[in-house]
C-alpha positions in Angstrom: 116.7 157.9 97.9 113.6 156.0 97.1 115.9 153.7 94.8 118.3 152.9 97.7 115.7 152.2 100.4 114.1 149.6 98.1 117.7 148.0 97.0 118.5 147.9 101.0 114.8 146.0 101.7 115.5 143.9 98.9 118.2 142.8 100.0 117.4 142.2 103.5 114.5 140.2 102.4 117.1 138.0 99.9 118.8 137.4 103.1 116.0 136.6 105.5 114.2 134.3 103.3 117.6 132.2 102.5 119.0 132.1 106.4 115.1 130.9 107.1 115.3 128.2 104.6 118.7 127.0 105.6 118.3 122.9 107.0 121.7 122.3 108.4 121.2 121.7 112.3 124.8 123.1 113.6 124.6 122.6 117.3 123.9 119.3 117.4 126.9 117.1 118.8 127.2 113.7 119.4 129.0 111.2 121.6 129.6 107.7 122.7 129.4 107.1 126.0 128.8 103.4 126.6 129.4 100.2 124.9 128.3 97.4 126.9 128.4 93.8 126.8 124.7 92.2 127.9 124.5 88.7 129.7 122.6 87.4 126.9 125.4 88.1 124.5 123.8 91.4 123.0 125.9 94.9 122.9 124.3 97.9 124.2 125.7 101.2 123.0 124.5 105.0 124.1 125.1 107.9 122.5 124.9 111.5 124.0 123.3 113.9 121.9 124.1 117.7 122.9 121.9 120.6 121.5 123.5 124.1 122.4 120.9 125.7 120.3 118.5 127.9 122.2 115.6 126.0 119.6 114.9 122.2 120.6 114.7 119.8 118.2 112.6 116.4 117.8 114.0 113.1 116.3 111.7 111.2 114.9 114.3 107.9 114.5 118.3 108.0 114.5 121.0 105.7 112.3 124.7 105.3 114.2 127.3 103.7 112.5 130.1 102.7 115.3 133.5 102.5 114.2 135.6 101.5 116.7 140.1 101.4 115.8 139.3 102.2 112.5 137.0 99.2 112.0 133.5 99.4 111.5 131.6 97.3 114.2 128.1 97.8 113.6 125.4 100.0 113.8 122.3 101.2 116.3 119.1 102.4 114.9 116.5 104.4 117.5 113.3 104.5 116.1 111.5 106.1 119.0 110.7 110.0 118.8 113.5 111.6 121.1 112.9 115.5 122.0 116.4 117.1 122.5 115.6 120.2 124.3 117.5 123.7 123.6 121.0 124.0 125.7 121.0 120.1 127.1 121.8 116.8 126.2 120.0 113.7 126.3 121.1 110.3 125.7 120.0 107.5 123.6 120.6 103.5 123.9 119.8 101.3 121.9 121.4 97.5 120.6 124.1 97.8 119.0 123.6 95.1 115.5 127.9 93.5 115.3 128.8 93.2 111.6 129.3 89.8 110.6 132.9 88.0 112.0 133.4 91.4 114.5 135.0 90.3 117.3 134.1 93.4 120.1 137.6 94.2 122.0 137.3 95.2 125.5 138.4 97.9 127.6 139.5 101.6 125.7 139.4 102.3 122.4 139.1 105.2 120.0 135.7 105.5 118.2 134.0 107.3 115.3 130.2 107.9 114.8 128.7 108.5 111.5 125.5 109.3 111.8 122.1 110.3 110.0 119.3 112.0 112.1 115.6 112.3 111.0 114.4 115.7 112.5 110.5 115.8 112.5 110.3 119.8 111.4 106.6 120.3 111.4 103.5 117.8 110.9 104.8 115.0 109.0 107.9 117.2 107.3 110.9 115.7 108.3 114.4 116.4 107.6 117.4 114.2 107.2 120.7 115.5 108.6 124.6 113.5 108.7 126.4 114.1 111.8 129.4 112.7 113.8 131.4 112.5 116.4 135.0 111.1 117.8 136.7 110.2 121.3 137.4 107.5 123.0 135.0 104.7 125.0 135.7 101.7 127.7 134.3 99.0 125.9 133.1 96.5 128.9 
């Protein structure tokens, strides 16, 4: 009995410790909901971020990769520190840097994000996750 009891624990305790040291971040999502043409000539783009975790999470910076038809178009880096609280979403904008010879078409168009996320874990422990996300976005 004695030698089942401790084969159970063990084996709880195998489980625990590898579900605590898991790092992927699943309930994270991301979308783009503006892309936006500035005066000045700039592009503004904002991505949604939507945590239905019941944790929140803390992003120390953020990489997005647009790809807009198919074709990349450019990317957005947020270097700020963005707190996503648990079951919300919160949205991040930021200039969008045009590849090179990209000529931004206007009004709908399908889109793809690939993104990498810097999570700030604890102290200075961070944590660097890939994400994405797909739809469509009015270009203006």
């Amino acid at each position: 009995m004695n030698k089942l009891l401790a084969s159970v624990l063990a084996t709880l305790l195998l489980t625990l410790g590898a579900a605590c040291s898991s790092t992927k971040f699943t309930g994270l999502g991301l979308e783009l909901t503006h892309l936006e043409r500035a005066t000045d000539g700039t592009v503004n783009a904002t991505v949604r971020v939507t945590n239905t975790n019941v944790v929140a999470f803390n992003f120390s910076e953020s990489h997005h990769t647009i790809i807009l038809d198919g074709r990349e178009i450019g990317t957005m880096k947020v270097t700020s520190a963005t707190g996503i609280p648990s079951q919300t979403t919160v949205e991040q904008t930021g200039r969008l840097e045009l590849k090179r010879g990209v000529d931004l078409p206007s009004g709908p168009a399908s889109y793809r994000l690939e993104s990498r996320i810097v999570v700030r874990l604890y102290g200075d422990r961070t944590e660097n996750e890939k994400l994405g996300g797909s739809g469509t976005v009015v270009v203006k």
